[in-house]
C-alpha positions in Angstrom: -89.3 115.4 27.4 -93.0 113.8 27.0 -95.0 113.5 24.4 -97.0 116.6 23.2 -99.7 117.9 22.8 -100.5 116.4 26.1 -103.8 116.2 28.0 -104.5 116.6 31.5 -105.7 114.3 33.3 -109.5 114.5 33.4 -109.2 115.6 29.4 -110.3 119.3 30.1 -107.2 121.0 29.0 -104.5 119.9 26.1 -101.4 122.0 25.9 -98.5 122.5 23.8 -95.6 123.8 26.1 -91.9 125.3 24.8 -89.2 125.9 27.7 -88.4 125.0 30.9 -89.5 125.0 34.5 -87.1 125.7 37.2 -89.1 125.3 40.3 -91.7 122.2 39.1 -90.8 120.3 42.9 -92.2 123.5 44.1 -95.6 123.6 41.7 -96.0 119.8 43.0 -96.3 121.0 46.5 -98.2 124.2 45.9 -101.1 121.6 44.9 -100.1 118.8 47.7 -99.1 116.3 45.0 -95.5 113.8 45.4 -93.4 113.1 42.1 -94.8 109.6 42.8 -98.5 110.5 41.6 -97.5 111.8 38.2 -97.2 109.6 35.0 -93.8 111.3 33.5 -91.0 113.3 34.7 -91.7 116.3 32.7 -92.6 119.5 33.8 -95.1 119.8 31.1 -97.5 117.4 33.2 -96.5 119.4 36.5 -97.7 122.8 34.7 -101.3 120.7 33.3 -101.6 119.5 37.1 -101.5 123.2 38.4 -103.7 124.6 35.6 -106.2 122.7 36.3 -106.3 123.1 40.2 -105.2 126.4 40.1 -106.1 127.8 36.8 -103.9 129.5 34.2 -103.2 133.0 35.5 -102.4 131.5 38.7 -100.5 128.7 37.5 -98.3 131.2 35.8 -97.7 133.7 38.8 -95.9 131.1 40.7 -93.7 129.2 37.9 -90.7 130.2 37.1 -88.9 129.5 33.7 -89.1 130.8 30.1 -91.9 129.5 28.2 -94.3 129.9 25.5 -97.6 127.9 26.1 -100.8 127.1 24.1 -103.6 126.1 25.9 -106.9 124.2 24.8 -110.0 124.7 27.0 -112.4 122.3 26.4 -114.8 123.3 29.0 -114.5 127.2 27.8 -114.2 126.2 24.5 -110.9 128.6 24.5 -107.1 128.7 23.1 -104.7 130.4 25.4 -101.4 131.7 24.6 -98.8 133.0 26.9 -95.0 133.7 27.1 -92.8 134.3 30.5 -92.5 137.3 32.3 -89.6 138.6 30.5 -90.2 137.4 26.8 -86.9 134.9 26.5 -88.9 132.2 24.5 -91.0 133.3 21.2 -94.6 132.7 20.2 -97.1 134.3 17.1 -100.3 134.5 16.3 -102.7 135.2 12.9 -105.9 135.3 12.7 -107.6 136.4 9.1 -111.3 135.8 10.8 -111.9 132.5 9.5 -109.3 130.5 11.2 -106.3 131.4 14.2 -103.0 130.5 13.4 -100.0 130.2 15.7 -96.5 129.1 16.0 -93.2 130.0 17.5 -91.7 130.7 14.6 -93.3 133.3 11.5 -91.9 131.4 9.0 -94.6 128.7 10.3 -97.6 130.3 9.8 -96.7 131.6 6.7 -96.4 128.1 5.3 -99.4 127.2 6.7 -101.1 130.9 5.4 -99.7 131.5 1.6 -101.6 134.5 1.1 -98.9 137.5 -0.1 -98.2 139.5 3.0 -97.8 143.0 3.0 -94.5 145.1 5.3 -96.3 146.1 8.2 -95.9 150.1 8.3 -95.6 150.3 12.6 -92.9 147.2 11.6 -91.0 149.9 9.2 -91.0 152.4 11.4 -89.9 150.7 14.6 -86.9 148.6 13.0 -86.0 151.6 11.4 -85.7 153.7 14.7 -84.5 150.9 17.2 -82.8 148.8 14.7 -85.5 145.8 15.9 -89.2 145.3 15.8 -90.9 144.9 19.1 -93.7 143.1 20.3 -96.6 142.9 19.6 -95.2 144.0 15.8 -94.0 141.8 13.4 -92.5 143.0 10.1 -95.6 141.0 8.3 -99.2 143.1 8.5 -101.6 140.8 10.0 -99.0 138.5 11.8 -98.7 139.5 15.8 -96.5 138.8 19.0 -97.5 137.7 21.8 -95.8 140.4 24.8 -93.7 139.2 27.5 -95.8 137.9 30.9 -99.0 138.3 28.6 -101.8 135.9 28.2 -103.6 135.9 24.6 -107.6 134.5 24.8 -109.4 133.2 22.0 -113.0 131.9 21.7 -114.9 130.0 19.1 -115.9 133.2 17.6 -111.8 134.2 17.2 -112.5 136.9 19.4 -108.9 137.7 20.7 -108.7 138.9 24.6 -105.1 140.1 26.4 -104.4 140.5 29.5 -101.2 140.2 31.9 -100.3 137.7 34.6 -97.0 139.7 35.6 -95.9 143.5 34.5 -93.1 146.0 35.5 -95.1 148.6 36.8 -96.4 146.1 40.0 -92.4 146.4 40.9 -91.3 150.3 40.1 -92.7 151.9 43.1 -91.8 149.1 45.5 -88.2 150.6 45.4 -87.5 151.3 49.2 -89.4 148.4 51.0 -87.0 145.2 50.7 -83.5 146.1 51.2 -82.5 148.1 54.8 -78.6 148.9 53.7 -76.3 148.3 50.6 -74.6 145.9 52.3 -77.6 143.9 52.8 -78.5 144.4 49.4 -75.5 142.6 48.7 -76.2 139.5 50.2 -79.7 139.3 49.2 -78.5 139.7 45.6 -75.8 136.9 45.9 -77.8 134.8 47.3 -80.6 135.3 44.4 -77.6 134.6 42.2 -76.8 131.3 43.4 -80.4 130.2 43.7 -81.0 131.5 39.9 -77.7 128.9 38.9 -78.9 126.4 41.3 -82.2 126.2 39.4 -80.9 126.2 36.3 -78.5 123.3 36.5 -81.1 120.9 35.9 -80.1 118.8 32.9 -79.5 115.3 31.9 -77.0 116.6 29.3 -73.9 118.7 29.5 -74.1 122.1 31.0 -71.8 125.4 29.9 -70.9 128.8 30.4 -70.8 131.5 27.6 -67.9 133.5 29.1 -66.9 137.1 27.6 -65.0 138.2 30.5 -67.3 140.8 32.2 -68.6 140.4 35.1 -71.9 139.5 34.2 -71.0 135.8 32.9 -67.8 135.5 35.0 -70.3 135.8 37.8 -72.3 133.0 36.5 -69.1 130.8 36.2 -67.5 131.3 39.2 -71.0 130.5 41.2 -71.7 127.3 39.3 -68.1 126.4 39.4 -66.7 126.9 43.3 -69.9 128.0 45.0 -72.2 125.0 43.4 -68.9 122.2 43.0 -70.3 121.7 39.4 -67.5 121.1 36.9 -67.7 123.0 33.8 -66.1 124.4 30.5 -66.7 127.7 29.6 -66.8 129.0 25.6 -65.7 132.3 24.0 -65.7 133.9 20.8 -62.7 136.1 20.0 -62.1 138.6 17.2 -58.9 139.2 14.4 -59.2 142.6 15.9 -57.2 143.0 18.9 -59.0 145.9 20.2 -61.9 144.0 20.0 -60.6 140.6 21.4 -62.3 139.1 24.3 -59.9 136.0 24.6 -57.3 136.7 26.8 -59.8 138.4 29.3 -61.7 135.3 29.3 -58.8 132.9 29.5 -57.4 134.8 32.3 -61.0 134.5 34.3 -61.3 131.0 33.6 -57.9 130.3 35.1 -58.7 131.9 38.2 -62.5 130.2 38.5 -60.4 127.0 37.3 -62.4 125.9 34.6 -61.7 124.9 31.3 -62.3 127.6 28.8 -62.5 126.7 24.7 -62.1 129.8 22.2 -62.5 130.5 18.9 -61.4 133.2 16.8 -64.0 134.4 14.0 -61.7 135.7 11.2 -63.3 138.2 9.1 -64.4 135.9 5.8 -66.2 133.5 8.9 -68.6 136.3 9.7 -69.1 137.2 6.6 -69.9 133.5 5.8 -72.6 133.2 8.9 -75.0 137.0 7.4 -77.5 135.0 5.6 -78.0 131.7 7.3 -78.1 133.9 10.9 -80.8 136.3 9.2 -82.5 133.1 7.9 -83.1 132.2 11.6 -84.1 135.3 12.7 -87.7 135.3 10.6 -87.5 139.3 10.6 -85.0 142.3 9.6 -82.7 142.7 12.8 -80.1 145.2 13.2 -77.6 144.0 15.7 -74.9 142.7 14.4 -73.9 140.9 17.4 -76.0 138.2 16.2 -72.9 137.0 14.3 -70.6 136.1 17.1 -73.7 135.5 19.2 -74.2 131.8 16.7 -70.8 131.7 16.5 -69.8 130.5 19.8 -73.2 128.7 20.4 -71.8 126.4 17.2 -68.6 126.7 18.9 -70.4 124.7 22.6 -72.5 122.7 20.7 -70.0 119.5 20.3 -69.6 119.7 24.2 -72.3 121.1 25.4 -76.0 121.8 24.8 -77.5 123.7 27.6 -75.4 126.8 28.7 -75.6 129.0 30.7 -74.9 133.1 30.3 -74.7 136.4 31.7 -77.9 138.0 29.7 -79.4 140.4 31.5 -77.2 141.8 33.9 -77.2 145.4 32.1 -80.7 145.7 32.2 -81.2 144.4 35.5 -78.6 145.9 37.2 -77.9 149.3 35.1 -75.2 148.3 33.0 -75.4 151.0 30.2 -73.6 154.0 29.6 -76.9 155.7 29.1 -78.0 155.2 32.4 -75.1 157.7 33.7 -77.1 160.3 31.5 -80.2 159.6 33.7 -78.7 160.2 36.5 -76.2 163.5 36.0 -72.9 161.9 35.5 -72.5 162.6 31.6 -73.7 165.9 30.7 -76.5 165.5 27.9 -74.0 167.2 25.1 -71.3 164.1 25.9 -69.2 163.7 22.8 -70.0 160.2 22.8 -73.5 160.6 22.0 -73.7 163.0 19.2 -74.6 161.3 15.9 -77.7 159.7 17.9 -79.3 163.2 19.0 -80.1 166.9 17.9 -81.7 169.6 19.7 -82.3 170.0 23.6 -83.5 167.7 26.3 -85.6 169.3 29.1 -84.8 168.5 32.5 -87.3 166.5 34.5 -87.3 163.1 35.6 -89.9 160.8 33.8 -90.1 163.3 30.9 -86.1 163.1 30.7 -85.9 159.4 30.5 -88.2 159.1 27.7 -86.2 161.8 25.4 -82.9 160.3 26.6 -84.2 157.3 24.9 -86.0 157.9 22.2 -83.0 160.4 21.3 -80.2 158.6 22.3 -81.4 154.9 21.2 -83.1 156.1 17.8 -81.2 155.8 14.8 -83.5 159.1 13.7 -83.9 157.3 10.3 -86.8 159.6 9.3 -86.5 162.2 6.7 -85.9 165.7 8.9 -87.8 167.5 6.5 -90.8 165.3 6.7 -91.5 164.4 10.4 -90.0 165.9 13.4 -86.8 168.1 13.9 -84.6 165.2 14.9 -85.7 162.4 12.6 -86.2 160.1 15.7 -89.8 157.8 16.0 -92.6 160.3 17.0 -93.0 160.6 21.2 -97.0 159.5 21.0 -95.3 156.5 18.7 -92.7 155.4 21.1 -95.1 156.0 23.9 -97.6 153.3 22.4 -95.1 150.3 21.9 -94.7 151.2 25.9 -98.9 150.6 26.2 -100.7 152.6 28.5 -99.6 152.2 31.9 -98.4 155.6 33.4 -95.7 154.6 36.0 -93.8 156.7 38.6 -89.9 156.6 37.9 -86.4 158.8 38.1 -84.8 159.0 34.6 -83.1 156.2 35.3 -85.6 153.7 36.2 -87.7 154.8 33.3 -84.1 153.8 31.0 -84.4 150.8 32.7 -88.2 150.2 32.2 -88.3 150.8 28.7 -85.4 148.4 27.8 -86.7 145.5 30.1 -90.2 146.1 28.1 -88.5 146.6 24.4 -84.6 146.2 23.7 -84.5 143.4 26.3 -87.2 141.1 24.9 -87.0 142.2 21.4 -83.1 142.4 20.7 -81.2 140.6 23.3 -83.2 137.3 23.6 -84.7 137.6 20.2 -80.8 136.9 19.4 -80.1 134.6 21.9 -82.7 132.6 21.3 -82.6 132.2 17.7 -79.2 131.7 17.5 -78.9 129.0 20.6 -81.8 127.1 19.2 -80.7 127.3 16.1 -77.7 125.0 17.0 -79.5 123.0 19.0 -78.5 124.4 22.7 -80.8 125.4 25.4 -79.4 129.1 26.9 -80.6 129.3 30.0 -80.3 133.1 31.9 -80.0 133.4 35.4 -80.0 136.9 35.7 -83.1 136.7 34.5 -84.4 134.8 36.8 -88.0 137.3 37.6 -86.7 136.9 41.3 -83.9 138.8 40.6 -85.7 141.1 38.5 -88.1 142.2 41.1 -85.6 142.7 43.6 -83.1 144.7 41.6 -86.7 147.5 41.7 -86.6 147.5 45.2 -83.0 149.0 45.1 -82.2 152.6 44.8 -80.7 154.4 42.1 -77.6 154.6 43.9 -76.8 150.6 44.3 -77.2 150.3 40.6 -75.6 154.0 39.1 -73.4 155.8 41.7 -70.3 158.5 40.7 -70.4 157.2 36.9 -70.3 153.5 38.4 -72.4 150.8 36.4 -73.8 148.2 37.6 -72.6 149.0 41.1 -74.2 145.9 43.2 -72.5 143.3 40.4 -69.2 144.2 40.4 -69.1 144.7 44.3 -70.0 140.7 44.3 -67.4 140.7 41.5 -64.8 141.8 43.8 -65.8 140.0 46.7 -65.3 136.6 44.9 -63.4 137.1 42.0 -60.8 140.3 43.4 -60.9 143.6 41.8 -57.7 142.7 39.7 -59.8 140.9 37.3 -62.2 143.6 37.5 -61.9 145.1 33.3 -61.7 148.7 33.3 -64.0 148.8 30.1 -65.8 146.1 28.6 -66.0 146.1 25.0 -69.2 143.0 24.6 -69.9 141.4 21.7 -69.3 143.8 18.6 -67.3 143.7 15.0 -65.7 146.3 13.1 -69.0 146.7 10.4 -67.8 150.3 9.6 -64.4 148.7 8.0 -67.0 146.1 6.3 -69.1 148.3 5.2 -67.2 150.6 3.1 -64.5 147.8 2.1 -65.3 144.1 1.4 -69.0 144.5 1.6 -69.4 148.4 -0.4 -70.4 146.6 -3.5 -73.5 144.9 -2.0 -74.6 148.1 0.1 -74.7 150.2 -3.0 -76.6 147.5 -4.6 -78.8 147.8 -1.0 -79.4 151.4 -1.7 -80.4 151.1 -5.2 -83.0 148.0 -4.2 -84.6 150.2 -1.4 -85.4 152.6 -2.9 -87.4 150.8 -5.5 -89.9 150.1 -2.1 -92.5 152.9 -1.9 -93.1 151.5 1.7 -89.4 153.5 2.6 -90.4 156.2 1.1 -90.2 158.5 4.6 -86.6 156.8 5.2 -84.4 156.7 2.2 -83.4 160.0 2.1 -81.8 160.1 5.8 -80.8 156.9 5.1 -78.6 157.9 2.0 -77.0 160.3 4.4 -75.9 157.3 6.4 -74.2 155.9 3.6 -72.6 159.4 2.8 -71.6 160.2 6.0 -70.0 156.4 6.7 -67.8 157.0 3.0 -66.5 160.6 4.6 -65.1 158.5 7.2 -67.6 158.8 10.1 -67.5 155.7 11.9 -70.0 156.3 14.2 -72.9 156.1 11.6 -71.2 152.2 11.4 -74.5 150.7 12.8 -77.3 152.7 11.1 -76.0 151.8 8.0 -75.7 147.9 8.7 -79.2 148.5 9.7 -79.8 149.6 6.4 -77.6 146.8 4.8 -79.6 144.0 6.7 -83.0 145.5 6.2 -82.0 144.3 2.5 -80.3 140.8 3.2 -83.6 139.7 4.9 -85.6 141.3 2.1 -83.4 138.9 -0.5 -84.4 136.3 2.0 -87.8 136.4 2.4 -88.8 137.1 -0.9 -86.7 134.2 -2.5 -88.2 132.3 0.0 -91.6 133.2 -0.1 -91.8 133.3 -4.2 
């Protein structure tokens, strides 16, 4: 690691520089430059090098890594800030016309800016429809996100520019142009694989695997372990709840990759004892409770290893999610499972059914009905502006798939990775996201990634090939606690006290009352309402947080 802010080497540009660069040998020869010429080892001087013979945007189009990058111009007199393609490393900006603030984390630039900060309305609204905020929101008016494979501009004037250096919609209607047959599409995709892990093993320190048992990170372990030779130990977090256990799944999987695998199980009181120092990390309110085992096992690694590897990614990328059988005709719309997400009738089309599956299906409808809207889900023209403006071309399914890679991917799933790795000190690494991989899983058709109620149909054919189909688990449970139980036993005193607090805030106004019937619903004995009422519980925890903190 150099020292930073560094400066290139004829003094134009200075840059501040948060990640890691998988493919810096590469950079050195896109500008005809040996290891020998530069000062350090760090990629950091091999990104300043490009910039400056290349130029940002371009630097950027050919690096491959997660990052978050500020960039002083001396020549342009500008600040630049930019985050990777898919959004795995944070960055935030302010600007109250007088000065520009920045910082990877909001709890920075509010100690640097002690002015009271108002709940951004938007903020409100989105947490309390996807159970997160995305980008470029924050939950504080005023204080913005950079978007994933954006690039923020900002002159002496604090005139604030964005534009993007990589976006989806260059790579939806490229679907039938790379891969001849599925079994092709196979090996191209293993091979990606192995490259992606080959990258990202890289380290002067100890490398691991966060292994659930699915396919996605057994995949990961298995390459690194018998395709790459690299000995490793493999970490998982089980649960009191059998039905709910990952452990002997995992243990069994690490026996046959023969690696070592080290497991914890979180008892009940040692989640409880990780809500508010994981919502202290995570700067905003955040609705998925996953976020507890998620810190859990990264604590877990950290005494033997601080980067690791994991499988993040894989249901996005590859179609992992039971809503993506929805999209393409395999679950009738009515399905059972789906019923205390939705109300009233989809129409059948194909980009125009994507969009209601999800906003339906994936909104916790916490809107009073009787105030906006029949179903209580986010507005359409709402949802449709978190998207931005691009019109793209899909099926139902690709336009699933499009919307989480540009919300629920960046602004759940590595929002919680990323917080709760670096807040033990581990670098998570994610070579499913690797935007190689990305690209090429929208050159596939629908039918190599959803096909006869099959998920994720490419992976677990890899899966099978190296790993046998015995060790192939006939439902995957992921990362998730009992919260229903919680909620209405150990923790029913605090979520009455919740309620009360809430709706104190004139800000929730629109929300309380469907909210209430959450709580209601959850006391009947409906544990399907399990989640939107921890969404309500940790909307208040981070409330208790930030305002004790801020105070």
């Amino acid at each position: 690691m150099a020292d930073q802010p560094m400066h290139s080497e004829s003094g134009r540009y200075t840059i501040l520089y948060n990640g890691e660069t998988y493919n810096a040998d590469e950079l050195r020869l896109r500008i005809g430059r040996g290891p020998e010429t530069f000062r350090t080892h760090s990629d950091t001087e091999v990104l300043l090098a490009c910039i400056e013979k290349l130029g940002l945007k371009e630097t950027l189009s050919h690096t491959n890594g997660m990052f978050a990058i500020a960039l002083w111009d001396r020549e342009r007199r500008v600040l630049s800030l930019a985050r990777d393609r898919l959004g795995k490393k944070p960055l935030h900006y302010s600007s109250d016309g007088s000065r520009f603030l920045f910082g990877s984390e909001i709890k920075a630039i509010l100690r640097v800016d002690s002015r009271d900060r108002q709940l951004s309305p938007e903020a409100i609204d989105a947490y309390f429809s996807l159970t997160y905020i995305p980008a470029p929101l924050t939950i504080f008016k005023g204080i913005l996100k950079v978007r994933p494979g954006h690039i923020i501009e900002v002159d002496e004037k604090l005139a604030i520019t964005e534009s993007a250096y990589w976006s989806l919609e260059r790579f939806i209607g490229l679907k039938a142009e790379a891969v001849v047959g599925y079994t092709e599409a196979i090996e191209q995709c293993a091979a990606l694989i192995d490259d992606a892990c080959r990258r990202r093993l890289v380290s002067d320190v100890p490398i691991g695997v966060l292994l659930s048992g699915g396919v996605d990170s057994s995949l990961i372990a298995h390459t690194v372990a018998q395709r790459l030779g690299v000995p490793l130990k493999t970490f998982t977090i089980g649960l009191e709840d059998e039905a709910l256990n990952e452990l002997p799944a995992a243990k069994a999987l690490a026996a046959k990759i023969g690696v070592e695998n080290i497991a914890l199980l979180l008892s009940k009181q040692g989640a409880f004892e990780l809500i508010d120092k994981v919502m202290n990390y995570l700067d905003e309110p955040f609705g998925d409770f996953s976020a507890l085992p998620t810190y859990a096992v990264c604590h877990l690694a950290r005494s033997e290893a601080t980067v690791l590897l994991s499988g993040d990614g894989g249901d996005e990328v590859f179609g992992g999610y039971t809503r993506y059988q929805w999209a393409v005709g395999w679950r009738r719309i009515t399905s059972w499972g789906y019923a205390a997400y939705r109300r009233g009738t989809l129409l059948v089309g194909q980009r125009e059914l994507g969009i209601e599956i999800y906003r339906r299906l994936m909104s916790l409808g916490a809107r009073d009905e009787g105030v906006d809207g029949a179903d209580g889900s986010m507005p359409r023209a709402q949802f449709e502006k978190l998207l931005g403006p691009e019109e793209v071309r899909v099926t139902a399914l690709q336009y699933l798939r499009y919307i989480d890679m540009k919300l629920y991917l960046p602004d759940d799933i590595l929002v919680k990775t990323d917080r709760m790795s670096m807040a033990n000190s581990i670098e998570l690494r994610s070579p499913l996201l690797d935007y190689r991989l990305v690209e090429f899983s929208w050159k596939l058709p629908d039918s190599a990634l959803v096909y006869h109620g099959q998920r994720k149909r490419i992976l677990r054919e890899l899966f099978i090939r190296r790993l046998g189909a015995n060790f192939l688990q006939a439902k995957k449970q992921g990362f998730t606690l009992p919260v229903a139980d919680w909620l209405v036993g150990p923790l029913r005193e605090q979520m009455e006290a919740a309620l009360t607090t809430l709706r104190q805030r004139g800000e929730l106004a629109l929300y309380i009352p469907q909210l209430e019937r959450y709580w209601k619903g959850l006391l009947a004995g409906n544990k399907s309402l399990g989640h939107q009422v921890w969404t309500i519980y940790a909307f208040w925890r981070w409330l208790i947080l930030w305002e004790h903190r801020t105070s």
